[in-house]
N, C-alpha and C positions, 0 to 999 in steps of 0.2 A: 836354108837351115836343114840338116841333116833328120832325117827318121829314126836314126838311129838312137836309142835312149841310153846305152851303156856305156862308159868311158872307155872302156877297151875294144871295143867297137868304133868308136869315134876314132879313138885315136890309128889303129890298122888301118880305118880308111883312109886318113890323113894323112899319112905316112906311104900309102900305096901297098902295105901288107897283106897278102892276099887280093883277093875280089869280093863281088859282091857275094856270090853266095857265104863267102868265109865271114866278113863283116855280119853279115844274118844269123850266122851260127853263134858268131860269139855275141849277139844281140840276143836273141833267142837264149842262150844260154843260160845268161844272166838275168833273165828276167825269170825264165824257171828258176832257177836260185832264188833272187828276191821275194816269188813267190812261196817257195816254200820255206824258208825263213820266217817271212810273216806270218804262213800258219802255225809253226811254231812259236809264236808269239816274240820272236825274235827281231825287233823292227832295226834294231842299227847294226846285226850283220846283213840283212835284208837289203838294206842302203849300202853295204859295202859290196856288196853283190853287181850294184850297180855304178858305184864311184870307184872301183878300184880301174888303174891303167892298165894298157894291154903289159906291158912288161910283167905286172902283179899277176895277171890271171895267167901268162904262161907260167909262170915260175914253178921250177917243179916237172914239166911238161919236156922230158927229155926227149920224146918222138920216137917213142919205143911200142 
């Protein structure tokens, strides 16, 4: 079973997108997100944070 807790994470792994350190960034990422969501007292973008797919979280992400 994967360490990874994020779906866009899981899924780049899966897929073979990037490496490990890349899968940890967007692990990491999204978990800071989640986090600070929650503080916000925002619990279901919080969870979106972490169930959205790798396609969702580049989206937007032109590589500029």
């Amino acid at each position: 079973m994967s360490r990874l807790r994020a779906q866009s994470a899981v899924d780049a792994e899966t897929i073979g997108y990037g490496d490990q350190s890349y899968w940890d960034y967007l692990d990491q990422s999204a978990r800071e997100k989640h986090d600070y969501f929650m503080g916000k007292g925002d619990p279901v973008t919080a969870l979106t944070m972490l169930t959205r797919t790798l396609s969702e979280a580049l989206r937007g992400n032109d590589g500029d």
